[in-house]
C-alpha positions as CSV (number, residue, x, y, z in Angstrom):
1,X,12.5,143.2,47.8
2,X,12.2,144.9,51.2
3,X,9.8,146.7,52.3
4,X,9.1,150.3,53.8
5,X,8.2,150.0,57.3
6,X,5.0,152.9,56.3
7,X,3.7,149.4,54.1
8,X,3.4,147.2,57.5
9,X,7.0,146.7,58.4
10,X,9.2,147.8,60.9
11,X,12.5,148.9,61.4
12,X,14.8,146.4,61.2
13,X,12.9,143.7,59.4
14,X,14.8,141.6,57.1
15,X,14.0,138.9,54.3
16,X,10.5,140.1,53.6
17,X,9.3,138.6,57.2
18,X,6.4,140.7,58.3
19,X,6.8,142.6,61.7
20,X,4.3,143.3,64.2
21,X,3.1,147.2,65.0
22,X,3.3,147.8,68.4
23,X,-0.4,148.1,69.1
24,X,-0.3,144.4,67.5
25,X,1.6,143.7,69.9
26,X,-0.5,145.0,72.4
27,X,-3.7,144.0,71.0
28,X,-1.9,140.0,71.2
29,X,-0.8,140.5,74.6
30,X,-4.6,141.6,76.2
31,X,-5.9,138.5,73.5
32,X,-5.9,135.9,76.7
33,X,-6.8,138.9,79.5
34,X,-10.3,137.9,79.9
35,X,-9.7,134.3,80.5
36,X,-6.8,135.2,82.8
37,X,-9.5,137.5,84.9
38,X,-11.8,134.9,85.2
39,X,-9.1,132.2,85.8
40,X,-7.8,134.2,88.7
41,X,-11.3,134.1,89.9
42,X,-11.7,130.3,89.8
43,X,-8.9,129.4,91.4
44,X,-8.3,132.0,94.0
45,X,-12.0,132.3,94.9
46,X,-14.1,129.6,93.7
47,X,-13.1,127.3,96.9
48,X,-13.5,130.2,99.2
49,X,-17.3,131.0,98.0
50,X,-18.2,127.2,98.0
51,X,-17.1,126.5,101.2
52,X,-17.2,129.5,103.1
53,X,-20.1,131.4,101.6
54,X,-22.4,128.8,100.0
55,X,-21.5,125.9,102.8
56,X,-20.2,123.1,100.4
57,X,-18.1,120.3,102.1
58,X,-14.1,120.5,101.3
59,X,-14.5,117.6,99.0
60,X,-17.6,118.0,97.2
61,X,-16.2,121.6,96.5
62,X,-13.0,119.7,95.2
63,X,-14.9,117.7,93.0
64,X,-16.8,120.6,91.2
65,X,-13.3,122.0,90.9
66,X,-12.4,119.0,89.5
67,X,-15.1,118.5,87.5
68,X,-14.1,121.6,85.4
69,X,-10.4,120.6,85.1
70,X,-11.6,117.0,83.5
71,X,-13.5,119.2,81.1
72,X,-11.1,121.5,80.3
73,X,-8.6,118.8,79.8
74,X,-10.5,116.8,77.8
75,X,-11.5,119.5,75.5
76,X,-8.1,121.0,74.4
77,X,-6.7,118.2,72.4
78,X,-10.2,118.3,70.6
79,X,-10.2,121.8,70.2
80,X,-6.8,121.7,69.2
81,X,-7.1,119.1,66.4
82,X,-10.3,121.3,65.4
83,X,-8.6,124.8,65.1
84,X,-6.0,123.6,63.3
85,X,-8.6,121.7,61.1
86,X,-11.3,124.2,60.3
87,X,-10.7,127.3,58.3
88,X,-13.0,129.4,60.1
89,X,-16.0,130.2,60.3
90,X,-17.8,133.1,57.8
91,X,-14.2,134.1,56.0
92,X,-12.9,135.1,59.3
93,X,-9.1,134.0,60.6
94,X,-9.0,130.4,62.1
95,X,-7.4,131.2,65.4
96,X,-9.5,134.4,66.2
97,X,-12.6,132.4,65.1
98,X,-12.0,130.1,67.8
99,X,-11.0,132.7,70.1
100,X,-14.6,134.4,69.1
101,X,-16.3,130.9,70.4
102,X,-14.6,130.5,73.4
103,X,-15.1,134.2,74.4
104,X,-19.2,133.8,73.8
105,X,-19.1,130.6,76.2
106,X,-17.2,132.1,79.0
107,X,-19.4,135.0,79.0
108,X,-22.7,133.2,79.2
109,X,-21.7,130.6,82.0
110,X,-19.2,132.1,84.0
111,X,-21.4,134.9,85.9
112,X,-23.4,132.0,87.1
113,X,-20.6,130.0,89.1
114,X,-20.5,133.0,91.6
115,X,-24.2,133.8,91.7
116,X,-26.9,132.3,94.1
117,X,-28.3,128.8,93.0
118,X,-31.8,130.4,91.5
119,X,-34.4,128.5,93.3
120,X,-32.6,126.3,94.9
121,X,-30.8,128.5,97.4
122,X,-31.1,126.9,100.8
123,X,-30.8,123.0,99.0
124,X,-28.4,120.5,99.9
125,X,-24.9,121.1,98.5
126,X,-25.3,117.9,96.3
127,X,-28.5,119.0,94.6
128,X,-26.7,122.7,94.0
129,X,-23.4,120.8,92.8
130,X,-26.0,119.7,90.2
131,X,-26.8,123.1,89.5
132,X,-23.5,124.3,89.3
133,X,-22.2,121.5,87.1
134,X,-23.0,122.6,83.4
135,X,-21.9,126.1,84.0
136,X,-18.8,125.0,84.7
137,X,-18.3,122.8,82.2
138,X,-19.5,125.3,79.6
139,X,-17.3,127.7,80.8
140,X,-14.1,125.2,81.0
141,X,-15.1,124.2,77.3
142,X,-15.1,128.3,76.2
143,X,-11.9,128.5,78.4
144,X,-10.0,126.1,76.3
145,X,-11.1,127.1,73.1
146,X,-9.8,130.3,74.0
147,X,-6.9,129.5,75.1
148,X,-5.7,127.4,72.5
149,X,-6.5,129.4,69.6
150,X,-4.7,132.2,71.4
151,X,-1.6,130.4,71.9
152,X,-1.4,128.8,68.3
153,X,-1.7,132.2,67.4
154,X,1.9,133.2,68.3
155,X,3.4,131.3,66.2
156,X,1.1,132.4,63.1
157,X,1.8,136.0,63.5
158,X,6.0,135.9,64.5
159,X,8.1,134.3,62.5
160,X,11.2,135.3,64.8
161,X,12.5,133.2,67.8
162,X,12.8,136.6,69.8
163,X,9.7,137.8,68.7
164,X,7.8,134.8,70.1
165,X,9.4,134.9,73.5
166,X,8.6,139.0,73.6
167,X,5.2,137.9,72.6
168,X,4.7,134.8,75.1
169,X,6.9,137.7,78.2
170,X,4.1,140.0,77.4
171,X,1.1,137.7,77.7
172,X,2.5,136.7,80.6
173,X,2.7,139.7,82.0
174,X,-0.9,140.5,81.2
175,X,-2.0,137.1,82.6
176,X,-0.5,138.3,86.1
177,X,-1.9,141.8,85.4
178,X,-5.3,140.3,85.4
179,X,-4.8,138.8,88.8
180,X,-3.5,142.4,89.7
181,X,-6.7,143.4,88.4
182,X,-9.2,141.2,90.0
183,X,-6.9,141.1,93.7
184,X,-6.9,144.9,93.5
185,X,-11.0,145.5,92.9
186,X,-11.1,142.1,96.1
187,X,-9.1,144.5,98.2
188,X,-11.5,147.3,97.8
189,X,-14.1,145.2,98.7
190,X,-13.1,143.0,101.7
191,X,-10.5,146.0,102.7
192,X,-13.1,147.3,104.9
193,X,-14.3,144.4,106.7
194,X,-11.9,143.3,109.6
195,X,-12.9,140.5,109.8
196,X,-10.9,137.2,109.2
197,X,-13.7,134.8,108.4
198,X,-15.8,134.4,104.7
199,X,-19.7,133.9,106.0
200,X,-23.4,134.2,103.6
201,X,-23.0,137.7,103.8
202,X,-20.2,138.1,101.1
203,X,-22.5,137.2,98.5
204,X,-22.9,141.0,97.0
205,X,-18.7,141.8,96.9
206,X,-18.4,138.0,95.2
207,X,-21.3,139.5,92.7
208,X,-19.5,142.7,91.9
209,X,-15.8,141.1,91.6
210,X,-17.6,138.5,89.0
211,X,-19.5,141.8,87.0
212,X,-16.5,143.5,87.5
213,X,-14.2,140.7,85.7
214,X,-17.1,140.6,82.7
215,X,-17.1,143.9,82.0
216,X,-13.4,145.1,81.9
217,X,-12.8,141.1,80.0
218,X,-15.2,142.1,77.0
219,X,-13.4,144.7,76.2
220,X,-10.5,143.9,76.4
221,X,-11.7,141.1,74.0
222,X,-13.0,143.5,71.5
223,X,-9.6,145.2,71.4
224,X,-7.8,141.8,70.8
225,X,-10.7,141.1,67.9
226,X,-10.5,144.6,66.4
227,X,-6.5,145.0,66.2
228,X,-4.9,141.8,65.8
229,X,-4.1,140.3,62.8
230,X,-4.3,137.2,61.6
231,X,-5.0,137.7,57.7
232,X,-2.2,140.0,57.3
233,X,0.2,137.2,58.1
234,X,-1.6,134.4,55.3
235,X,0.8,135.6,52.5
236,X,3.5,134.8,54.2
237,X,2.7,131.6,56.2
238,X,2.4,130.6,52.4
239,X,5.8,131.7,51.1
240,X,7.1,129.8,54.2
241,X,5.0,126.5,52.9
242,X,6.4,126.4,50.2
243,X,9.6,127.4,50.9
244,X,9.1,124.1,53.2
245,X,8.5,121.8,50.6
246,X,11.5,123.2,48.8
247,X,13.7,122.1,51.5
248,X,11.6,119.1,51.8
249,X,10.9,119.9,55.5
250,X,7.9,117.4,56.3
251,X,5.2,118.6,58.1
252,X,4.1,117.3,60.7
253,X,0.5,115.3,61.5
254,X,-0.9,115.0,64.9
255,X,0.7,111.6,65.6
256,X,4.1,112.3,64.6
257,X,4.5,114.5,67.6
258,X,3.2,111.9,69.5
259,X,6.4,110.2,68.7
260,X,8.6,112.6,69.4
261,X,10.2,112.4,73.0
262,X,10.7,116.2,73.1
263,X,7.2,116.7,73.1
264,X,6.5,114.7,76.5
265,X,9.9,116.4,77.8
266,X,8.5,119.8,76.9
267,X,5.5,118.8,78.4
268,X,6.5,117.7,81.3
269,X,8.3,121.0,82.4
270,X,5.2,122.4,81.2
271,X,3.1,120.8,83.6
272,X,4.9,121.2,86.6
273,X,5.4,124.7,86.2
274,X,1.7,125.0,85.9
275,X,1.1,123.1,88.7
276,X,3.4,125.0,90.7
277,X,1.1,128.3,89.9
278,X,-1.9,126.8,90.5
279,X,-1.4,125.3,93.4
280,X,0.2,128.3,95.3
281,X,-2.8,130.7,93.6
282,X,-5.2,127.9,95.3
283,X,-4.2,127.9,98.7
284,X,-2.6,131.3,98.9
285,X,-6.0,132.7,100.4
286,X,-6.6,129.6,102.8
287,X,-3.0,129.5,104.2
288,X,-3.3,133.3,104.9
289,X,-6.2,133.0,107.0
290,X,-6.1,129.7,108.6
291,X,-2.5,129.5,109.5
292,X,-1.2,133.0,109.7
293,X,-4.6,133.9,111.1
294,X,-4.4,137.2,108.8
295,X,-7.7,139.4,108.2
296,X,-9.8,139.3,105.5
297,X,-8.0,141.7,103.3
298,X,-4.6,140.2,103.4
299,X,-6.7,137.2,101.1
300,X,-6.7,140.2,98.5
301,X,-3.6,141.9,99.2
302,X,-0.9,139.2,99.0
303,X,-2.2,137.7,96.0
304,X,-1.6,141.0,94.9
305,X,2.2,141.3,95.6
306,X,2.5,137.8,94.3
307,X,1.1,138.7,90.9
308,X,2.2,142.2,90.9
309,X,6.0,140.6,91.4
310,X,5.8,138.0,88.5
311,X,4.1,141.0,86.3
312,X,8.0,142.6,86.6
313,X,9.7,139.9,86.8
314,X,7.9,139.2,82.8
315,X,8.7,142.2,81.7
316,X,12.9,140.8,82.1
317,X,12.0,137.7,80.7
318,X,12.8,138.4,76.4
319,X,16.2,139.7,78.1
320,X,17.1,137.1,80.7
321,X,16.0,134.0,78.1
322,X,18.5,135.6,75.9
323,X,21.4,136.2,78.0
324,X,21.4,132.9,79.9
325,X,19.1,130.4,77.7
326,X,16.2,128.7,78.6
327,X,17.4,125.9,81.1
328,X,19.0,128.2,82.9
329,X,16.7,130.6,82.9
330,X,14.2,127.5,84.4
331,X,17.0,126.5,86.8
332,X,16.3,130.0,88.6
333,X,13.1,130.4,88.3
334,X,13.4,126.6,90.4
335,X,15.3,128.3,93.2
336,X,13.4,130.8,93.9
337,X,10.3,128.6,94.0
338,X,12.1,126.6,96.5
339,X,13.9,130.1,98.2
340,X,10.1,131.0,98.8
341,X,8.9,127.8,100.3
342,X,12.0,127.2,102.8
343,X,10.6,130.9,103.8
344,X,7.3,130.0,104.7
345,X,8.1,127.0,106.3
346,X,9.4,129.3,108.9
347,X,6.4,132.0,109.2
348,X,4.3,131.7,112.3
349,X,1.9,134.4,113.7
350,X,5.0,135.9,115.5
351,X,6.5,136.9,112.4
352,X,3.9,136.5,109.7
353,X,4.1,139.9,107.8
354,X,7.4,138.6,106.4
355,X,4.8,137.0,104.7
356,X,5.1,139.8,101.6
357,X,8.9,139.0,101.0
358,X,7.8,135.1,100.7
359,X,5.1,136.2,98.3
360,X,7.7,138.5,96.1
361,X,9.8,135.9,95.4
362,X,7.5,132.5,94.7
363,X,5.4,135.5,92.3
364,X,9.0,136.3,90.5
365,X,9.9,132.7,90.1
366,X,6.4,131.5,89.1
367,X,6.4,133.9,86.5
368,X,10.1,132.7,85.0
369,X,9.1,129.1,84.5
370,X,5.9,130.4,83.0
371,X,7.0,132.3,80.8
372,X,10.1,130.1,80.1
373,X,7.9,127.1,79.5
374,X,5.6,128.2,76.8
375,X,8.6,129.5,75.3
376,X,10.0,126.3,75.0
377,X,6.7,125.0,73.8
378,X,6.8,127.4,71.1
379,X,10.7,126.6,70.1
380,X,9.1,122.6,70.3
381,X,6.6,124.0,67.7
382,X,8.9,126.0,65.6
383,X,7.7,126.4,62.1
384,X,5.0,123.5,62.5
385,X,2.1,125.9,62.8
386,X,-0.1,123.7,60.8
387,X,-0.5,121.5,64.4
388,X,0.8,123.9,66.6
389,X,-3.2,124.2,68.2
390,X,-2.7,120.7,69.3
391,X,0.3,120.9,70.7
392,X,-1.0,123.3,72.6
393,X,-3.7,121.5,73.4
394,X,-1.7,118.3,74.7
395,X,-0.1,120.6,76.9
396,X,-2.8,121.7,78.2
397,X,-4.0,118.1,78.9
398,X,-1.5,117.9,81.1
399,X,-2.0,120.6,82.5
400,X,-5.5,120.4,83.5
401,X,-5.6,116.9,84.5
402,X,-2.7,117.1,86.5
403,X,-3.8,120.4,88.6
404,X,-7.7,118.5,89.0
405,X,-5.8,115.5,90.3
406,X,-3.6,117.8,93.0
407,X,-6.5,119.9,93.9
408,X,-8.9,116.9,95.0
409,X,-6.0,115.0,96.5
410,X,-5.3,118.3,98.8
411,X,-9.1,118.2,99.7
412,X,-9.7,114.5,100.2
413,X,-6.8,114.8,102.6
414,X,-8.5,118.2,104.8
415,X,-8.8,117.1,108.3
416,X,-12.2,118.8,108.0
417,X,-14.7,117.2,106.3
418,X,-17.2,119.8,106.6
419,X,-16.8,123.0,106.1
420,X,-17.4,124.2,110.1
421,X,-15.8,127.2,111.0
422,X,-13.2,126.1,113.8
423,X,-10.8,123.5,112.7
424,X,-8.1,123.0,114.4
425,X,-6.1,120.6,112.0
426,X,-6.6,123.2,109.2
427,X,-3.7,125.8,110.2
428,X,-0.8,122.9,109.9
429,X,-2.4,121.2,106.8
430,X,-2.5,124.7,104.6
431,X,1.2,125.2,106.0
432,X,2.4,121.6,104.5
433,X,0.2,122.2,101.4
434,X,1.9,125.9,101.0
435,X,5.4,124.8,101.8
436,X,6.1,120.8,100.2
437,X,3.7,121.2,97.3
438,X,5.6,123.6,95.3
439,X,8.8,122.5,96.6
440,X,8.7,118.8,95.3
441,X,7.0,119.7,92.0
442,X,10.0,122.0,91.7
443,X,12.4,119.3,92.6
444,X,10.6,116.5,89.9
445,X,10.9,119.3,87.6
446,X,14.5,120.0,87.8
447,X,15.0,116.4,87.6
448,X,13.4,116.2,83.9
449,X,15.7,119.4,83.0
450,X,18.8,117.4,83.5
451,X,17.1,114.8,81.3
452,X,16.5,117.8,78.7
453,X,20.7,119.3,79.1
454,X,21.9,117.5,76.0
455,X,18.7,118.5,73.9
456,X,18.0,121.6,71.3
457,X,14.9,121.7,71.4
458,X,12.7,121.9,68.6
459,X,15.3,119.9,66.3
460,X,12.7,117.0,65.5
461,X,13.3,113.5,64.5
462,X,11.4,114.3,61.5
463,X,11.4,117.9,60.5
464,X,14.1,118.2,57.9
465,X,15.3,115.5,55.8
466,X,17.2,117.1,52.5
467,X,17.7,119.9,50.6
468,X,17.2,120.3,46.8
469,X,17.9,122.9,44.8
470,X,14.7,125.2,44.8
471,X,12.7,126.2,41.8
472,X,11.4,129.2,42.4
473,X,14.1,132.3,42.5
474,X,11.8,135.3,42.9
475,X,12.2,138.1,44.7
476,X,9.2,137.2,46.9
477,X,10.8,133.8,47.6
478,X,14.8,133.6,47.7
479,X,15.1,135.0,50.8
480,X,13.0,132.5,52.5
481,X,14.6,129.6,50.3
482,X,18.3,131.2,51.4
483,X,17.2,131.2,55.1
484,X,16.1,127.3,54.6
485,X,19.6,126.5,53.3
486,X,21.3,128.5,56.2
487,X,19.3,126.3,58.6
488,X,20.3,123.2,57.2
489,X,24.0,124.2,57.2
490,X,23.5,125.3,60.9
């Protein structure tokens, strides 16, 4: 029996499939803010306040980098198995409980990474890598527990292919609006300093950006806590369970995904998108200044257009996937990756503020293989909700490890080993990283989508093997049971 859209539904919802209320929507979207604020944080400016403020050499700054990537990647599977494990804790929804945790560990450890070593200011930068060490891997472990239990959340609360793409666009566009965020409050701060060099005496605008990103996070995360819902959707996910084992559909364990060659496909695309992001958000700031020889505030203000780019070009996303797929959708956010880098390859001080149009279009097409990537992580997940945490997770892995291994590599290779303040190697190594590290993970990428042409994704080895005729005719249940049958026929 359908229902009234005044009793939770909207508009336009069919076969008793609850609908999410705009503010739902909303309160999802802003669910992963404060981890993007912070995120922004660690990558854009984490290497910059190592080396530049707190006088870490290039590599033992990469290796605290590191160091949180191993964590973080060797946490999400765990994390993953465990949300989709555990209930909850005290009665309250699985996902958000997780989320909850996470949240409390980022917020105790992350102010820490950019504040002063207490004590220990003026020690070597060994002894204060020791100091730095568990805050960072307390706040990679809060990051990924976070993370995870947000994104198995999407496909727990939409039950509509559309709906999860609209859902994934519009976390996407809040993850680049937190970079908007955090690059907007860094230009007020370094705006007015004309200088082009990061010394001791940045300490205090570091402090504020990392208050700054604390403050407007939590509440964001109290919105997320206060208007999402998770319990509203438990009915349902039900019906659909059952309307599973009507149609026999076999759910599926850990290890069966393990054996599905989708997954490391999917994966794979995931990853390289990923490391395409963080890679151009790492060296975005040390490019600007070392080979284009920009002032201070141009670290701030072209991370800016970058993000402020991808945020429209998410907004497009729900329409574009729909009206040319997701391969092809991938296939341009590829070329304009690679548009971009051919561009930079050819700025020099002479004609370095075409610098912004280069930024506009590597910030569009980052944004379309983000998006377009979890999205195709979500279709790979489909109705399997019951692991979808760790297949999350796994991704993540991938993720993580991947970006740790690039990162060091890139500062194992610096032709500086300390961090002095004139190098001259420094200008043509940022402009290679800038240029040929996007470029060939764009190129390895499109080579695995050729692999993936042929292939729906999402239609398992081992997610539906027959149909019988169903049991149960209720009201509540026949039009989940029909929409089994249709998909089988399909």
């Amino acid at each position: 029996m359908p229902v009234s859209p005044g009793d939770g539904e909207e508009e336009g919802s069919t076969n008793n499939v609850p609908c999410l209320k705009f503010h739902e929507r909303l309160a999802y979207s802003v669910g992963h803010f404060y981890n993007d604020l912070c995120a922004s944080m660690w990558f854009s400016y984490l290497l910059i306040y190592l080396q530049d403020v707190l006088g870490f050499r290039h590599l033992l700054a990469g290796f605290l980098l590191l160091l949180g990537q191993i964590v973080d990647a060797a946490a999400t599977p765990v994390l993953g198995y465990e949300s989709d494990r555990v209930s909850g804790f005290f009665q309250y929804g699985k996902r958000k409980s997780w989320h909850l945790f996470g949240t409390i560990l980022v917020t105790i450890s992350f102010p820490f990474l950019f504040l002063k070593c207490l004590g220990g200011e003026n020690a070597d930068d060994w002894a204060q890598f020791v100091y730095y060490a568990p805050f960072v891997a307390t706040f990679q472990i809060g990051w990924a527990a976070t993370q995870i239990a947000h994104l198995a959340l999407v496909n727990e609360i939409a039950f509509d292919e559309s709906e999860r793409v609209g859902l994934n666009s519009y976390r996407n566009a809040c993850t680049l609006l937190s970079s908007v965020v955090v690059y907007g409050i860094a230009t007020g701060l370094f705006g007015l300093d004309n200088s082009d060099k990061f010394t001791s005496a940045d300490k205090m605008q570091f402090m504020i950006l990392m208050f700054s990103v604390i403050g407007i996070g939590g509440i964001f995360s109290v919105f997320f806590h206060v208007a999402t819902p998770e319990a509203r959707f438990s009915e349902h996910a039900a019906l659909m369970e059952l309307s599973n084992h009507h149609c026999q559909k076999v759910d599926m364990a850990w290890c069966d995904w393990l054996k599905e060659y989708q997954f490391y496909l999917v994966a794979v695309a995931y990853m390289l998108s990923r490391l395409v992001a963080t890679v151009s958000q790492t060296y975005w700031p040390f490019y600007l200044k070392d080979t284009l020889n920009l002032q201070k505030m141009f670290v701030a203000i072209i991370p800016l257009v970058v993000f402020m780019s991808g945020f429209f070009a998410s907004l497009l996303m729900k329409r574009v996937n729909q009206l040319l797929g997701r391969k092809l959708t991938f296939v341009c956010g590829l070329i304009l990756i690679g548009a971009s880098c051919v561009w930079l390859w050819f700025l020099h001080n002479q004609n370095r503020m075409q610098v912004f149009g280069a930024a506009i279009i590597m910030g569009s097409g980052s944004a379309t293989l983000l998006v377009t990537s979890l999205s195709m992580v979500a279709d790979l997940i489909g109705e399997h909700t019951t692991t979808g945490a760790f297949v999350y997770g796994s991704m993540s892995l991938a993720d993580k490890l991947s970006s740790g291994t690039a990162l060091i590599l890139v500062q194992a290779f610096h032709p500086c080993k300390s961090s002095e303040v004139s190098c001259p190697g420094a200008a043509h190594y940022y402009h290679l990283v800038m240029v040929f590290l996007p470029a060939g993970f764009s190129i390895v990428c499109f080579l695995f989508l050729l692999i993936m042409i042929p292939i729906k994704i999402g239609q398992l080895r081992k997610s539906l093997v027959a149909v019988v005729e169903p049991e149960f005719t209720s009201d509540e249940t026949q039009p989940l049971l029909s929409s089994c049958s249709s998909e089988v026929d399909s």
